[in-house]
PDB file of N, H, CA, C and O in Angstrom:
ATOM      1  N   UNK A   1      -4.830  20.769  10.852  1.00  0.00           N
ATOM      2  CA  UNK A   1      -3.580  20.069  10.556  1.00  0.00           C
ATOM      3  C   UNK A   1      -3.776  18.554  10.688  1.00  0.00           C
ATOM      4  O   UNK A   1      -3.337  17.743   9.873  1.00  0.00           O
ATOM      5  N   UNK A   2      -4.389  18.285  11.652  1.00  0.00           N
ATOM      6  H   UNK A   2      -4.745  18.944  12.315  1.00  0.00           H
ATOM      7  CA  UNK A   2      -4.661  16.932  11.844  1.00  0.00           C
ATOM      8  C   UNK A   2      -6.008  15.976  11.163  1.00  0.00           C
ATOM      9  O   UNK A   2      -6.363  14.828  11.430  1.00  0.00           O
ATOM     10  N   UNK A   3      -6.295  16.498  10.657  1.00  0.00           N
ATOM     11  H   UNK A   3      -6.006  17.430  10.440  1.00  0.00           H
ATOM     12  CA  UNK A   3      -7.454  16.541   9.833  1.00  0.00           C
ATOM     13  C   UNK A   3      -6.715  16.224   8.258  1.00  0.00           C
ATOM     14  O   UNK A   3      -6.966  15.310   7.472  1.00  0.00           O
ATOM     15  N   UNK A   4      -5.857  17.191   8.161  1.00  0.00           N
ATOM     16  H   UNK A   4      -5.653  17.933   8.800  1.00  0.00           H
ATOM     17  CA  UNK A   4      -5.212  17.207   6.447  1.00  0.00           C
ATOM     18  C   UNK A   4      -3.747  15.458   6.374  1.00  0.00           C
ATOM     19  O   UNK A   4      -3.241  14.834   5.441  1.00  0.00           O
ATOM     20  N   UNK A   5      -3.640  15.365   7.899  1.00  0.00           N
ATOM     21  H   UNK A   5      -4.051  15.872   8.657  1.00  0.00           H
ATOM     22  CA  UNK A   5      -2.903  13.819   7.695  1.00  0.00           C
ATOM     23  C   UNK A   5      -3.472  12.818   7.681  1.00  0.00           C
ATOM     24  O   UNK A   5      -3.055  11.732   7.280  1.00  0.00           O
ATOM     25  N   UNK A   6      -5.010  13.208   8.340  1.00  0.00           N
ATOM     26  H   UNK A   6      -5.350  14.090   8.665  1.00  0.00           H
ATOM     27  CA  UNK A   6      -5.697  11.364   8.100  1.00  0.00           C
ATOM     28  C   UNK A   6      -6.036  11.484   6.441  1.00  0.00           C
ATOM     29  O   UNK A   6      -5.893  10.528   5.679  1.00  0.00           O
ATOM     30  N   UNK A   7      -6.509  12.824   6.013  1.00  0.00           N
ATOM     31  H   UNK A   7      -6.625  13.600   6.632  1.00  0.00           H
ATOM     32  CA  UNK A   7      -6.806  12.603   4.718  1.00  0.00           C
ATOM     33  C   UNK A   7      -5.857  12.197   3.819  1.00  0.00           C
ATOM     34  O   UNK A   7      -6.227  11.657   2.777  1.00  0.00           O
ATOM     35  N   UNK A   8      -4.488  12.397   4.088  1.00  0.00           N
ATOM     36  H   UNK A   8      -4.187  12.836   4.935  1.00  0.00           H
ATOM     37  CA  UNK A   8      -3.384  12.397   3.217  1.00  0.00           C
ATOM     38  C   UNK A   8      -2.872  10.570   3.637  1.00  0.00           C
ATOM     39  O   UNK A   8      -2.344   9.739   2.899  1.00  0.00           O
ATOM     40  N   UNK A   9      -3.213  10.479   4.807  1.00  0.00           N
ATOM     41  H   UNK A   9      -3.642  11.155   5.407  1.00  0.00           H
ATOM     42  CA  UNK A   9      -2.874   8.690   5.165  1.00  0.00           C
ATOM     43  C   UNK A   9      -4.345   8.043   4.439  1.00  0.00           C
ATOM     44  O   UNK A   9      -4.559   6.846   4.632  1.00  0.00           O
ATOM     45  N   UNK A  10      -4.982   8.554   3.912  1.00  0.00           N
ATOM     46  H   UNK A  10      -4.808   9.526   3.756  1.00  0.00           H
ATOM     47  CA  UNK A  10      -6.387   8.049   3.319  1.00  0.00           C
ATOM     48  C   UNK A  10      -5.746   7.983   1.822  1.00  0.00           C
ATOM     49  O   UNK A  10      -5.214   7.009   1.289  1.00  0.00           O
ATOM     50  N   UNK A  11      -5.850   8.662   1.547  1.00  0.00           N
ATOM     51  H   UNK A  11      -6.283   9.453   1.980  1.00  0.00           H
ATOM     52  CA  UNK A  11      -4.935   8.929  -0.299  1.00  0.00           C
ATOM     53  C   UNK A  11      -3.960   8.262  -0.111  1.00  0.00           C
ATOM     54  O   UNK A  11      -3.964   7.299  -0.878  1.00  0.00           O
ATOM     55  N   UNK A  12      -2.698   8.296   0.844  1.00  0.00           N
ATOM     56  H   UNK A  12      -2.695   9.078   1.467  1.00  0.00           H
ATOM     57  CA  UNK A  12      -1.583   7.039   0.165  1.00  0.00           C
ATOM     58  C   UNK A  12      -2.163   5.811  -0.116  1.00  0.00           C
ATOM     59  O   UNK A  12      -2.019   5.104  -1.113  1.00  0.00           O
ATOM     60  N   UNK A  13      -3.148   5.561   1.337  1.00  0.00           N
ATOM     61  H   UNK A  13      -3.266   6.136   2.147  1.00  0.00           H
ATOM     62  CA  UNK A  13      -3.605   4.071   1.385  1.00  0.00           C
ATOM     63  C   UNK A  13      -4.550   3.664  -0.312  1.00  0.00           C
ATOM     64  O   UNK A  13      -4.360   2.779  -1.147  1.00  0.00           O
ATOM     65  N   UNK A  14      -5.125   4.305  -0.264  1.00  0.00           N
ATOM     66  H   UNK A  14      -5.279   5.024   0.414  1.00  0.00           H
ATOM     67  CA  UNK A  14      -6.355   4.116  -1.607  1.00  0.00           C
ATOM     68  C   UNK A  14      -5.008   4.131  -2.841  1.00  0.00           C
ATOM     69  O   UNK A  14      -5.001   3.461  -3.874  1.00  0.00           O
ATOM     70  N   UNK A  15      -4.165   4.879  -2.482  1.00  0.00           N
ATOM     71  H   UNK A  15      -4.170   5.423  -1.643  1.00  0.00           H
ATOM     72  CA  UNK A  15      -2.859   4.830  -4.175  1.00  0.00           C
ATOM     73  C   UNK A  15      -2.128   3.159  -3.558  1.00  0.00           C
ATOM     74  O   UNK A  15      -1.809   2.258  -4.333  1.00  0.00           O
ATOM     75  N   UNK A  16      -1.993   3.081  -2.063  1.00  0.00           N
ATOM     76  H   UNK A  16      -2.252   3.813  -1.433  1.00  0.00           H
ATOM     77  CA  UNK A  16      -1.048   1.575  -2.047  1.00  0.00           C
ATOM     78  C   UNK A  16      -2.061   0.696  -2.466  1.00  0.00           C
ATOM     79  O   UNK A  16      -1.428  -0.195  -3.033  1.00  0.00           O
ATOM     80  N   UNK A  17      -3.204   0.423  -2.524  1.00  0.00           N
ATOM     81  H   UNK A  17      -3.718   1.146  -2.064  1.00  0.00           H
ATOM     82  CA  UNK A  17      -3.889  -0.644  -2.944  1.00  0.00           C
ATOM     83  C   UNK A  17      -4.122  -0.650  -4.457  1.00  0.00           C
ATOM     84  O   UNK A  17      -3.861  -1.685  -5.069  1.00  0.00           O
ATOM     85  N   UNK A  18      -4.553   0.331  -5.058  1.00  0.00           N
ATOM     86  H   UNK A  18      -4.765   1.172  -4.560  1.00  0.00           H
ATOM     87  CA  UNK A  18      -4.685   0.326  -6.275  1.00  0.00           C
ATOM     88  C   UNK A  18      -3.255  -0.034  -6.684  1.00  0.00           C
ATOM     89  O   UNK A  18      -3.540  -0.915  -7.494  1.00  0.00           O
ATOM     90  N   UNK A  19      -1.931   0.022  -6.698  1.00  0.00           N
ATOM     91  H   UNK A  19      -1.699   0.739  -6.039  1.00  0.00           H
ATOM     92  CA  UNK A  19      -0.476  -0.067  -6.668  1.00  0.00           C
ATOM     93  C   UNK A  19      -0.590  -1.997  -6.608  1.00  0.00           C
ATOM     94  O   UNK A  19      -0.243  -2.920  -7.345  1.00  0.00           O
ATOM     95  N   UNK A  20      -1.177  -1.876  -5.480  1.00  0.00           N
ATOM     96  H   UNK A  20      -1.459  -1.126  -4.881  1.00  0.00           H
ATOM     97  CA  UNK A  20      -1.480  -4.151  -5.240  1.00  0.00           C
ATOM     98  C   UNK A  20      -2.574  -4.487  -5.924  1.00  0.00           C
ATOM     99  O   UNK A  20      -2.854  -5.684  -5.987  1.00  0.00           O
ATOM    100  N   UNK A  21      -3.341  -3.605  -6.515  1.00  0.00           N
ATOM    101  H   UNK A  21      -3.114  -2.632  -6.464  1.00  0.00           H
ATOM    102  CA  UNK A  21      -3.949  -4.582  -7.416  1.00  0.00           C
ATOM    103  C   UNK A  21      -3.244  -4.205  -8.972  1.00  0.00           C
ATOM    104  O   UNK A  21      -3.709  -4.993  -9.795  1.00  0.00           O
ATOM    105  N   UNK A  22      -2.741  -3.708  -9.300  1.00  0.00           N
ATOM    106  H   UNK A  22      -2.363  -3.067  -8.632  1.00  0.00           H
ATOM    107  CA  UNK A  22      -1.828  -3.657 -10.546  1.00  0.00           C
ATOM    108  C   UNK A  22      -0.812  -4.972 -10.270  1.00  0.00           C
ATOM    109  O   UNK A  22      -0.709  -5.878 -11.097  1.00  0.00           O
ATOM    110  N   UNK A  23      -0.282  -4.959  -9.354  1.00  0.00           N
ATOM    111  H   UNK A  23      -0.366  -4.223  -8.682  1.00  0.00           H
ATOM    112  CA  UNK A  23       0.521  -6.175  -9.489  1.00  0.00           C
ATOM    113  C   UNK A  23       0.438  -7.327  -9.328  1.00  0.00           C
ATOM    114  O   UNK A  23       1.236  -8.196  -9.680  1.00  0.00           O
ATOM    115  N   UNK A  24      -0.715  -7.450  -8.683  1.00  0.00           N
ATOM    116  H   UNK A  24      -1.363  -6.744  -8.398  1.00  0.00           H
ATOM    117  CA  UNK A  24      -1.670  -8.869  -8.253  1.00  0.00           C
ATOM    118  C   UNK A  24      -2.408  -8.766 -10.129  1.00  0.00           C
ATOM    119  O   UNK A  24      -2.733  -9.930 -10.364  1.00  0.00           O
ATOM    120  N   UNK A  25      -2.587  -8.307 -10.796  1.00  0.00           N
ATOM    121  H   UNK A  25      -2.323  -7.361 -10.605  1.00  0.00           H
ATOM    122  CA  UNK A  25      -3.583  -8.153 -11.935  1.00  0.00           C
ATOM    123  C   UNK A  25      -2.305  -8.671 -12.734  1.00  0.00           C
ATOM    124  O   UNK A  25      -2.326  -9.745 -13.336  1.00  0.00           O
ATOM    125  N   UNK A  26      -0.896  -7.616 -12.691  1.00  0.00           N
ATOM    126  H   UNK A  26      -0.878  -6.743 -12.202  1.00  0.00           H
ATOM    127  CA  UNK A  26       0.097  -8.663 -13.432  1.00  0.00           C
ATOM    128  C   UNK A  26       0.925  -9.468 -13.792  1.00  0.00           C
ATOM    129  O   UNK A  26       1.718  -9.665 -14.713  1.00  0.00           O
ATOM    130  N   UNK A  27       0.444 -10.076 -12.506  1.00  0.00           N
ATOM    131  H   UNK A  27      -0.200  -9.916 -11.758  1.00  0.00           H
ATOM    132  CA  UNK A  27       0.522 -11.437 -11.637  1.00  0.00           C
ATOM    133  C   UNK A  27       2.063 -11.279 -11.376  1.00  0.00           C
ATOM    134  O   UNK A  27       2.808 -12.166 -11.792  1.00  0.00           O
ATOM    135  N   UNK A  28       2.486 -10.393 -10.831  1.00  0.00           N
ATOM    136  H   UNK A  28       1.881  -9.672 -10.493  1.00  0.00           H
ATOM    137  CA  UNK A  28       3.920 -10.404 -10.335  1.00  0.00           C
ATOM    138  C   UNK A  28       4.377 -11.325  -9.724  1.00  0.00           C
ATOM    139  O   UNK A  28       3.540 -12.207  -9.536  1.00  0.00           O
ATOM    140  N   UNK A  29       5.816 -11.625  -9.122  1.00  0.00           N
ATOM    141  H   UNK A  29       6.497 -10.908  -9.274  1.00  0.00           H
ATOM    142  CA  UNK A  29       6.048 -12.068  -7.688  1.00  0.00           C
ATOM    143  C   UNK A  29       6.024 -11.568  -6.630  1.00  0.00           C
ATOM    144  O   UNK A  29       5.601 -10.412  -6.630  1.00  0.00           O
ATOM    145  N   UNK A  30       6.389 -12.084  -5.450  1.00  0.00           N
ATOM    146  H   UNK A  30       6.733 -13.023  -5.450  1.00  0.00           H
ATOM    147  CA  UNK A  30       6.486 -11.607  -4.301  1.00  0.00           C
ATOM    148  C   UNK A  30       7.610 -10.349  -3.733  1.00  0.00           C
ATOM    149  O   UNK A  30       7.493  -9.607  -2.758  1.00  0.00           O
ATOM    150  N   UNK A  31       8.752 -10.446  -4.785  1.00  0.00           N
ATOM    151  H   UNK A  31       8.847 -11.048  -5.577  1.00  0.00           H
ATOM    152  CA  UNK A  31       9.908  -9.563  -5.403  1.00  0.00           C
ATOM    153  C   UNK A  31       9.650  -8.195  -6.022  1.00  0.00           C
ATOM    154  O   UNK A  31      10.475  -7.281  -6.016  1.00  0.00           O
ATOM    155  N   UNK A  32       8.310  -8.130  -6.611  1.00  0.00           N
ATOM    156  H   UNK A  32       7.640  -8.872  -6.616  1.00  0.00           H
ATOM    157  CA  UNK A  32       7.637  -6.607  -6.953  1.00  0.00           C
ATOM    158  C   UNK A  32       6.858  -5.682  -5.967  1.00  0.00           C
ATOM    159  O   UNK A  32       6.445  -4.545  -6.196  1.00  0.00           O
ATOM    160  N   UNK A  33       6.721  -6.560  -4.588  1.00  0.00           N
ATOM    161  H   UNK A  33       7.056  -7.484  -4.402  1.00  0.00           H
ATOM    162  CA  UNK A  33       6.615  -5.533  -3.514  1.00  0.00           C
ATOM    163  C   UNK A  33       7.880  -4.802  -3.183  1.00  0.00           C
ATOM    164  O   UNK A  33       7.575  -3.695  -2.737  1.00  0.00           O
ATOM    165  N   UNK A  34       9.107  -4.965  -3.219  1.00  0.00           N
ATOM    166  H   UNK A  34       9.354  -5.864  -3.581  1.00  0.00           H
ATOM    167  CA  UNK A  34      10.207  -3.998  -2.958  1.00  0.00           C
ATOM    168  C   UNK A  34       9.420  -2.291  -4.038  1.00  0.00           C
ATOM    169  O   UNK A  34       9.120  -1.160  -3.654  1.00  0.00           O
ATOM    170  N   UNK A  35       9.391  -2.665  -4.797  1.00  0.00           N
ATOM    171  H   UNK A  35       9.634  -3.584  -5.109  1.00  0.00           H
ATOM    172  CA  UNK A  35       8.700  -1.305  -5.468  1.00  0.00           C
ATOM    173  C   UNK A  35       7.799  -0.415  -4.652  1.00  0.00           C
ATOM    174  O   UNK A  35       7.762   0.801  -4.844  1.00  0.00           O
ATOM    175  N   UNK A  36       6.900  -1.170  -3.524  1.00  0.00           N
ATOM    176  H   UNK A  36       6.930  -2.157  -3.367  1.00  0.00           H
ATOM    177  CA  UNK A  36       6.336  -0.094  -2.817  1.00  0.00           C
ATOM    178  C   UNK A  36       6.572  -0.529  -1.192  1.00  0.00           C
ATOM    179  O   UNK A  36       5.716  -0.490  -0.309  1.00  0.00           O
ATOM    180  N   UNK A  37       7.862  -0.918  -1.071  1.00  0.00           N
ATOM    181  H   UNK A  37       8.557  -0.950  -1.789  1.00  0.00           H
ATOM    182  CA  UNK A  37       8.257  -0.908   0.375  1.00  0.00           C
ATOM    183  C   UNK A  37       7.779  -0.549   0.988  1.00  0.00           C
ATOM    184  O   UNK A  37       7.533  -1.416   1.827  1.00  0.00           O
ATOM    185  N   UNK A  38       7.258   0.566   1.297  1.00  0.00           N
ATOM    186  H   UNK A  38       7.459   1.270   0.616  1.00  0.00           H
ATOM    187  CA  UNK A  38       6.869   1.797   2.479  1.00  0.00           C
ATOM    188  C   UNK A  38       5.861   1.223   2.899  1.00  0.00           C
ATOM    189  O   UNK A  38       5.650   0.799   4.035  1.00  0.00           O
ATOM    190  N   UNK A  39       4.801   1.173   1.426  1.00  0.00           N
ATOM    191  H   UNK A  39       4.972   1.517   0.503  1.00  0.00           H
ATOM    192  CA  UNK A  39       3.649   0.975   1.262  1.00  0.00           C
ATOM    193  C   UNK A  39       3.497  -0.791   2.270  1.00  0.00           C
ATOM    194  O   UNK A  39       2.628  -0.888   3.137  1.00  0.00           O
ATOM    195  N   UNK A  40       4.120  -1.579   2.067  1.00  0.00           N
ATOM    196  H   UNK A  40       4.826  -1.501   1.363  1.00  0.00           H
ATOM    197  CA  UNK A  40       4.291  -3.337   2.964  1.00  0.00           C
ATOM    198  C   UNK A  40       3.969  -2.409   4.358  1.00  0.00           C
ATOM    199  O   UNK A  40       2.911  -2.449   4.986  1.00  0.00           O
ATOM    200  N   UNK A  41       5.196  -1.533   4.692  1.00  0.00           N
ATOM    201  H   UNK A  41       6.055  -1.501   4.182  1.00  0.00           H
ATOM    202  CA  UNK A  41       5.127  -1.498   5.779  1.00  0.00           C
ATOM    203  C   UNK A  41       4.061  -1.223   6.757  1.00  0.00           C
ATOM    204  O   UNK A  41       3.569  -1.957   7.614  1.00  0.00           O
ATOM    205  N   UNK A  42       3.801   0.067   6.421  1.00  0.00           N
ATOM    206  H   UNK A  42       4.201   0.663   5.725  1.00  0.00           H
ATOM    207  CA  UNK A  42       2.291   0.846   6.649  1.00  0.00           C
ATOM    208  C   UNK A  42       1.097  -0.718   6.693  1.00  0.00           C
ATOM    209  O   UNK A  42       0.694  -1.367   7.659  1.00  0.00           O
ATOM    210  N   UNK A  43       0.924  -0.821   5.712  1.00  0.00           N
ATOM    211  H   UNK A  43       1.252  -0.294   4.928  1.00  0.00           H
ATOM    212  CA  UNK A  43      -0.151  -2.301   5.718  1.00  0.00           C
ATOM    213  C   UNK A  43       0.263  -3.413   7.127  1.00  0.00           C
ATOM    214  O   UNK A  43      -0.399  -3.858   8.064  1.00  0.00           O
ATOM    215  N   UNK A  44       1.514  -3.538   6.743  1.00  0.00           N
ATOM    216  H   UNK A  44       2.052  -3.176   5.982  1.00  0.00           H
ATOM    217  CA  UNK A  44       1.590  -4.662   8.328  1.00  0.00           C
ATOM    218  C   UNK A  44       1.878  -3.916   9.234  1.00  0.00           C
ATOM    219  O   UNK A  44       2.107  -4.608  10.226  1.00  0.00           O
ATOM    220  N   UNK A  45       2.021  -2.644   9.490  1.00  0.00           N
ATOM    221  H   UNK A  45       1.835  -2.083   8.684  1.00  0.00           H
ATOM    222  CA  UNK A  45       1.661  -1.794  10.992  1.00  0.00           C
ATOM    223  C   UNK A  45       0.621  -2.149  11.331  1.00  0.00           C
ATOM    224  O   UNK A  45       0.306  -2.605  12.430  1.00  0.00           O
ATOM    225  N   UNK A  46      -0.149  -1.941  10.230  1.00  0.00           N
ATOM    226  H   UNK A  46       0.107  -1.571   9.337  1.00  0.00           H
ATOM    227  CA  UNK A  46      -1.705  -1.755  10.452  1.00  0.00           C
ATOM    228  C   UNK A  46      -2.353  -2.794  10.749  1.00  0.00           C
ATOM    229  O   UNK A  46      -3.430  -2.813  11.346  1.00  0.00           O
ATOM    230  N   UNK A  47      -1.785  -3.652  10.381  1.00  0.00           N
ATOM    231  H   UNK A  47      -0.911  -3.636   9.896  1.00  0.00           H
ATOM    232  CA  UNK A  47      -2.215  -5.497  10.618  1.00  0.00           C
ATOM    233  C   UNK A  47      -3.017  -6.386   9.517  1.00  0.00           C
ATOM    234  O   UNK A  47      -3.674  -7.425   9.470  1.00  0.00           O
ATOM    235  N   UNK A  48      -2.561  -5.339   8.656  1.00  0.00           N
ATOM    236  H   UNK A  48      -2.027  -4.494   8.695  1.00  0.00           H
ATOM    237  CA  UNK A  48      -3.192  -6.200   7.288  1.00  0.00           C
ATOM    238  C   UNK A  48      -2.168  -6.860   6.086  1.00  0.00           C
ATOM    239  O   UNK A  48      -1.030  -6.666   5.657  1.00  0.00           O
ATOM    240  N   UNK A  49      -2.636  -7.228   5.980  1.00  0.00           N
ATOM    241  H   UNK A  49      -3.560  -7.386   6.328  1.00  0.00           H
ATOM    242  CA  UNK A  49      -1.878  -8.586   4.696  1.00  0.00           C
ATOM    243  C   UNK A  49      -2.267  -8.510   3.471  1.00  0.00           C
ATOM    244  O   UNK A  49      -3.220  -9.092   2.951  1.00  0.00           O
ATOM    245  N   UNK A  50      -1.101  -7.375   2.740  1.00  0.00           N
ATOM    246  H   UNK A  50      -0.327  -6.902   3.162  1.00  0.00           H
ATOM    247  CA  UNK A  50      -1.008  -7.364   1.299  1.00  0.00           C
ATOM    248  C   UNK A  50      -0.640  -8.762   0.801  1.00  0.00           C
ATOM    249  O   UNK A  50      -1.751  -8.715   0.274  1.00  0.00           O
ATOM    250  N   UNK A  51      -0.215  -9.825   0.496  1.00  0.00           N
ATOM    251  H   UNK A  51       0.688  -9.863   0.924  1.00  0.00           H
ATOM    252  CA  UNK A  51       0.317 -10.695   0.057  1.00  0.00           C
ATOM    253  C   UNK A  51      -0.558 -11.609  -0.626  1.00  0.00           C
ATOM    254  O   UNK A  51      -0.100 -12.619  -1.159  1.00  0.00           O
TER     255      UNK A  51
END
């Protein structure tokens, strides 16, 4: 069981980045992170800086 959530916190993470580089690629604003909210959050839990 615990095994199948790091893998599944492994797959969101690898889909939230590919997600920031689509929008960093089409050159969004800072206003097109509301689209993956969750995804901000998780990253600055973690202590990293999508921006």
């Amino acid at each position: 069981m615990t095994e199948f959530k790091v893998l599944s916190l492994f797959e969101r993470e690898d889909f939230a980045l590919k997600v920031v580089s689509l929008l960093r690629l089409m050159d969004f604003n800072g206003e097109a992170s509301i689209d993956c909210g969750t995804c901000t959050c998780n990253y600055n839990s973690m202590g990293r800086d999508i921006v």
